[in-house]
C-alpha positions in Angstrom: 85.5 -103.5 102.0 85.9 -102.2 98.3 85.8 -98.5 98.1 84.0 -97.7 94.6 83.8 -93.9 93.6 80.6 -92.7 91.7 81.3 -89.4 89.3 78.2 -88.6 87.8 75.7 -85.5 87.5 72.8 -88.1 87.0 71.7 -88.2 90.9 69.7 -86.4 93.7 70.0 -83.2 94.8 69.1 -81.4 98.0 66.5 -79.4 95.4 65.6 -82.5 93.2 65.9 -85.3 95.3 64.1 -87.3 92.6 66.9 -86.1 89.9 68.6 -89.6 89.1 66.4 -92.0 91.1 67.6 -95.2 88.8 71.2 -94.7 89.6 70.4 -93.7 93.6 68.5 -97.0 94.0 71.4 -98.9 91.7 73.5 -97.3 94.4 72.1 -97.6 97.4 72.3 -101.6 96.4 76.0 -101.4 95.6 77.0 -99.4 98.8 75.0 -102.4 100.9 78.7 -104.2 99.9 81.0 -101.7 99.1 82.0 -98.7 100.5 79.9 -95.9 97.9 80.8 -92.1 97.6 79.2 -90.1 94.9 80.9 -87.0 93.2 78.5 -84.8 91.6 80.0 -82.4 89.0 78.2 -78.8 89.3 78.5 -76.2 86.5 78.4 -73.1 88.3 77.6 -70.1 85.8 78.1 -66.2 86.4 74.8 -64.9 88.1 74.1 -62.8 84.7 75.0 -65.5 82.2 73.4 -68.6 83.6 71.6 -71.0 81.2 67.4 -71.2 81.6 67.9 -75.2 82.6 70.9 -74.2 85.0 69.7 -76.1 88.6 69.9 -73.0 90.4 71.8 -73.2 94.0 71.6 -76.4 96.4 73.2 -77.5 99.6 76.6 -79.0 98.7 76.6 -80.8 102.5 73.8 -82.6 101.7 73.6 -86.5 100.9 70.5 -88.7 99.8 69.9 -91.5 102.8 71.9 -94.5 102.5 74.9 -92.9 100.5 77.9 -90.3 101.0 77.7 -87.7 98.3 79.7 -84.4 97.7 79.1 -81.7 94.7 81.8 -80.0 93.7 81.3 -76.9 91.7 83.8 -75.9 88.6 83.5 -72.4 87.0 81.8 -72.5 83.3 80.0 -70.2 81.1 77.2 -71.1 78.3 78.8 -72.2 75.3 82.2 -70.6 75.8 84.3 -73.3 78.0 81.8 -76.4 77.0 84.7 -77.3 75.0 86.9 -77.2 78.3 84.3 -78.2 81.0 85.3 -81.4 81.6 88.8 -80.6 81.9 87.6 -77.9 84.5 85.6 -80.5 86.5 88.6 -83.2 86.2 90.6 -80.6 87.7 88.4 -79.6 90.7 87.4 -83.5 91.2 90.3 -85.2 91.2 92.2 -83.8 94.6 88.6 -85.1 96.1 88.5 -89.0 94.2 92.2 -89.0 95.3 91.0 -88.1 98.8 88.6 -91.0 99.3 91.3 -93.1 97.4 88.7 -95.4 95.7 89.6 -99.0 94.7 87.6 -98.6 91.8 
């Protein structure tokens, strides 16, 4: 079975499990033939900095039905390391891609 991984911060939640409901369903579909894990970037902000649309905290262990998910957090602060953010996530998401060892 192909092994596809998913990086993307446009999906449910354990908080907002409607948050990305196009691409869950798209999903859901693809993991019917392939093998489907989801890696959800989280900016995770210090306590007295964090942004008013931050999504606040939500259980990393949790996965919509149907597909494997897991949200990694990387360390960022508003408008500071936005230039380095997605260096930061690459760095904390690849040892986890790697893991799975995705055909695609």
């Amino acid at each position: 079975m192909l092994k596809v991984a998913v990086v993307t911060n446009y999906f449910p939640f354990s908080t907002q499990p409607w948050n990305g409901h196009s691409a869950y369903q798209t999903l859901r579909l693809v993991a019917q033939r392939c093998d489907v894990h989801v890696f959800y970037p989280e900016a995770v902000y210090p306590k007295f900095m964090k942004p008013a649309n931050a999504k606040g905290a939500f259980a990393r262990n949790w996965s919509p039905p149907g597909l494997k998910a897991s949200y990694i957090p990387y360390p960022a602060i508003p408008l500071l390391t936005r230039p380095f953010n997605g260096l930061t996530a690459a760095k904390r998401l690849l040892p986890h891609v790697a893991e799975f060892d995705p055909d695609i």
